[in-house]
Residue, then its C-alpha position, 0 to 999 in steps of 0.5 A: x305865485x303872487x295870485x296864490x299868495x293873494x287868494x290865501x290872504x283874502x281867503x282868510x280876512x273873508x272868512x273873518x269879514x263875511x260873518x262880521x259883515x253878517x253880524x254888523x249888518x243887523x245893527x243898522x238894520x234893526x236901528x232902521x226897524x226901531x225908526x220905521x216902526x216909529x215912523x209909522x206911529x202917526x207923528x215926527x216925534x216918535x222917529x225923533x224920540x227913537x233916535x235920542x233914547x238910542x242916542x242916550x245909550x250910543x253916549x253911555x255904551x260906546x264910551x265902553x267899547x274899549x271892553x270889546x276891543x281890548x278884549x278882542x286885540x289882547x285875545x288875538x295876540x295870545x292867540x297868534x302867541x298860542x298862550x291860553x292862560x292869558x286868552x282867558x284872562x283877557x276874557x275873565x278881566x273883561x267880564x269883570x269890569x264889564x259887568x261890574x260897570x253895568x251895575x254901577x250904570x243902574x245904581x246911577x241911571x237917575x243923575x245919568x239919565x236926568x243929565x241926558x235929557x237936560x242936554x235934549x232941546x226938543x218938546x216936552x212930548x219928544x222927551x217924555x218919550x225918550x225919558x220912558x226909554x230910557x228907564x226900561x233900556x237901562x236894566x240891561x246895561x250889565x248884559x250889554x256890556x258882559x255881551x261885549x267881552x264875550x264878542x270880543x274875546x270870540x273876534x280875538x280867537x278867530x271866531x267871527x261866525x258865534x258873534x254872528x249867531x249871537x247878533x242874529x239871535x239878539x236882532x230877531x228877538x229883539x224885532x220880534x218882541x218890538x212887533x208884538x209890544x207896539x202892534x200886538x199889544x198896542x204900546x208905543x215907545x215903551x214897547x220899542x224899548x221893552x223889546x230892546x231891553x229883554x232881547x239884550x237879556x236873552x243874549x247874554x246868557x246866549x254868549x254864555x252858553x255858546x262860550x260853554x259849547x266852543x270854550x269850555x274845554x279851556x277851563x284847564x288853562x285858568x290860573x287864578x294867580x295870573x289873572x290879577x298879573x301886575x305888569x298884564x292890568x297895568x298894561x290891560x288899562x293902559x290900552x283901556x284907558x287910551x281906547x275909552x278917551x278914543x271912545x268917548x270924543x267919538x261918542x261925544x261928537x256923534x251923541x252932539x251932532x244928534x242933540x245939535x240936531x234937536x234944536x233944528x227943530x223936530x223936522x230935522x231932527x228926524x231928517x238927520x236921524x234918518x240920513x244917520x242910518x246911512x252912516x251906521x249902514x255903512x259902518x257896521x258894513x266895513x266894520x265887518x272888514x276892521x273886525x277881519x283886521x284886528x283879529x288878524x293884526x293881533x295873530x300876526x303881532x302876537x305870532x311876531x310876523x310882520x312880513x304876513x301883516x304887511x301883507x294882509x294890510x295891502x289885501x284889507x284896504x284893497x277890498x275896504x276900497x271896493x265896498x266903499x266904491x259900491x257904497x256910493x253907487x247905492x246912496x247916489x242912486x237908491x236913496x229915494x228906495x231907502x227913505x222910503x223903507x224908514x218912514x212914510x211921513x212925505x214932509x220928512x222924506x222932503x226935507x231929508x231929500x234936500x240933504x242927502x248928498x251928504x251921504x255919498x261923501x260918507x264912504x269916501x271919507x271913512x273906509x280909512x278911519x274905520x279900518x286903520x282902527x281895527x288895525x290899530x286896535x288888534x296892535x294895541x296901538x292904542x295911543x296913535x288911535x286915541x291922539x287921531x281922534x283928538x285932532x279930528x274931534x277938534x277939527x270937528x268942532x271948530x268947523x261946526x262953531x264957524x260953518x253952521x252959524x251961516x248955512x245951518x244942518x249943511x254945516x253940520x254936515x260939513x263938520x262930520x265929514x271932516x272929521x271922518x276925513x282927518x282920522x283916516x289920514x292922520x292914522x295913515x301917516x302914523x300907521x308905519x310907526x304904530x305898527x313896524x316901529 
C-alpha cells in the first residue's frame, strides 16, 4: 500500500522535476560555455570579464526573481483551487510589472551601469570589457523579466515541459549566435554579449506563442475588474515585496563574493569564477526538484490538503538527498575533467585546483536551503523565507569580515558555505509553522 502511495507521489514530482531539471541544466551549462569560449580567447581576463558582466545582470535580474516565483506559487494555488480568473490575473499582473521594470532598467542603464563597475577592483582591461557587456545585454532587460512571468505562471499550472522547450530553445540560440559572433565573425566580448542579448529577444516571443498554443483557450476567463482586486495586489506585493528582500540579500552576497574576488587578483578572480559553476551546476540541478515542490505545495494549499502535502514533502527530500549524495561523488572525484571543459589556461587550472575542496561541501550544505525555498515559495510563505535569508546573509558577512583577513579566498569560501548551511536549517525549524500553522 505505502509502496503505491510512494510510487504516486514520485511519479508526480518526477514529472515536474525531470523537465525543470532539463531546463535548469542548460543554464549552467551555457554559463560554462560563455567561460569556456572566453576561456579560449588567449588571456585570464576575458573568463574574468565574463564572469563580472554575468554577475552585473545576476545583481540586477535576480533582485526580480520574485516576478517568477509569485507568479508560479500564486498560479498554482489557483490551480489546486481550479479558479482560472485569478491564474490569469496572476500571469497579467506579472507581466506588467515585468516589463514594465525592464523599461525603466534601460531608461536607467548608465547610472546602473556606472555604479556597477565603480564596485569592480580589477584592471582597466577587465572593465572596459565588462562594461561593453553590459551595454548590449542591457536591451533585453524587458524580455528577460516578461520571460520570467511566462516561466512562472507555466511552473504554476503544472507545466514543466514548455519552460523546458523554451530554455532549450533560448540556450541554443543563445550558443549558436555566441559561436558565430566571436569564431565566425571574429568578435571577442562583445560577441559573447550580443549572443546573449538577442537569444533573450527571441525567447520571449517564443513564451508568447507557446502561451497562445496551450493558454489561449483561457481568454474567456479574464475579467478585467478582478485583475487590479484590491485585497488580491495587496496580497501579490505583499509576497512580492518579502521574495525581493530574499532576493536582493541573495543576489548581494553571490554578486559580493564575485566582486571580492576581483580585488584577489585576476588569477583568482577566474578561479573563483570557475569553481562558481560548480555551484550553479549544482543549483539549477536540485532547482529542478524545488521547481517540482513549489508547483506542488501550491496545488495542495490551494486544494487545502495537507495530508498529500505532508507527503509529498517526505518523497521531495528523500530524492533532494540522493542527488545531493551523487553530487559529491562527482566534485570529489571528476574535478580535474570538469576544469578542463572550462578553460585551457594550466596556471588557472593550478590555482583553482588548490581550492576545490570547497565544492564538495556545496551539496551538502545546500539541498535544504534550495528545496525548503520552492516549498515555501509554492505556500507563499514568504515571510519565513525572507527572515532566513536575513540570518544567513549576516552569518555570511561577519565570518567573511573575521576569516578572510587571515586565510584569504579560503575565507571566502568558508563564509559562503555557512551561509547556504544557516538557510537550510533555520527554514527547516520554521517550516512546520510556515506550512500547518
Amino acid at each position: 500500500m505505502f509502496c503505491i502511495i510512494f510510487a504516486a507521489m514520485d511519479k508526480r514530482i518526477f514529472r515536474l522535476a525531470v523537465p525543470n531539471i532539463i531546463t535548469n541544466i542548460t543554464v549552467p551549462l551555457l554559463g560554462m560555455i560563455d567561460i569556456a569560449i572566453a576561456g579560449h580567447l588567449g588571456s585570464a581576463v576575458y573568463i574574468g570579464a565574463i564572469a563580472l558582466g554575468a554577475n552585473i545582470f545576476n545583481m540586477i535580474y535576480w533582485n526580480f526573481g520574485f516576478i517568477r516565483m509569485s507568479s508560479s506559487g500564486f498560479a498554482a494555488q489557483a490551480y489546486g483551487a481550479r479558479d482560472f480568473t485569478e491564474a490569469m490575473n496572476v500571469l497579467i499582473r506579472s507581466l506588467i510589472v515585468g516589463l514594465g521594470i525592464g523599461l525603466l532598467i534601460i531608461l536607467l542603464q548608465y547610472p546602473i551601469g556606472k555604479f556597477a563597475l565603480s564596485l569592480i577592483k580589477s584592471g582597466t582591461e577587465s572593465k572596459s570589457a565588462v562594461e561593453i557587456y553590459f551595454r548590449i545585454c542591457v536591451w533585453s532587460a524587458p524580455a528577460v523579466l516578461g520571460t520570467y512571468a511566462f516561466k512562472g505562471f507555466f511552473i504554476g499550472m503544472q507545466n514543466a515541459k514548455t519552460p523546458m522547450i523554451i530554455a532549450i530553445l533560448n540556450n541554443l540560440l543563445n550558443i549558436a549566435l555566441s559561436f558565430l559572433f566571436v569564431f565566425g565573425l571574429g568578435m571577442k566580448v562583445e560577441g559573447i554579449a550580443l549572443g546573449t542579448m538577442l537569444s533573450q529577444l527571441i525567447t520571449f516571443v517564443i513564451c508568447i506563442l507557446m502561451w497562445h498554443k496551450f493558454y489561449g483557450r483561457l481568454k474567456k476567463y479574464i475579467v478585467k475588474s478582478t485583475i487590479f482586486d484590491a485585497a488580491a495586489i495587496r496580497s501579490f506585493f505583499k509576497v512580492n515585496g518579502d521574495v525581493f528582500v530574499r532576493t536582493f540579500l541573495l543576489t548581494l552576497v553571490t554578486t559580493f563574493f564575485t566582486f571580492v574576488s576581483s580585488g584577489m587578483g585576476d588569477m583568482i578572480l577566474a578561479a573563483n569564477a570557475l569553481l562558481m559553476q560548480f555551484f550553479m551546476l549544482f543549483s539549477y540541478f536540485m532547482d529542478g526538484f524545488a521547481y517540482a515542490g513549489e508547483a506542488l505545495t501550491g496545488r495542495y494549499v490551494g486544494a487545502n490538503n495537507k495530508l498529500l502535502l505532508r507527503h509529498m514533502l517526505r518523497r521531495l527530500f528523500f530524492w533532494g538527498f540522493i542527488v545531493s549524495a551523487i553530487s559529491v561523488i562527482i566534485y570529489l572525484f571528476f574535478p580535474n575533467q570538469i576544469l578542463q571543459i572550462l578553460t585551457n589556461d594550466t596556471a588557472v587550472i593550478e590555482t583553482t585546483k588548490s581550492f576545490i575542496f570547497w565544492t564538495v561541501l556545496i551539496p551538502i550544505t545546500g539541498f535544504a536551503a534550495f528545496l525548503w525555498d520552492g516549498i515555501f515559495i509554492g505556500a507563499t510563505a514568504s515571510k519565513e523565507m525572507r527572515n532566513a535569508m536575513i540570518f544567513s546573509a549576516i552569518v555570511f558577512f561577519a565570518c567573511y569580515y573575521i576569516a578572510t583577513p587571515i586565510i584569504g579566498n579560503n575565507g571566502l569560501w568558508l563564509a559562503f558555505i555557512l551561509y547556504l548551511s544557516v538557510r537550510g536549517v533555520t527554514q527547516t525549524i520554521w517550516a512546520k509553522k510556515a506550512l500547518f500553522s
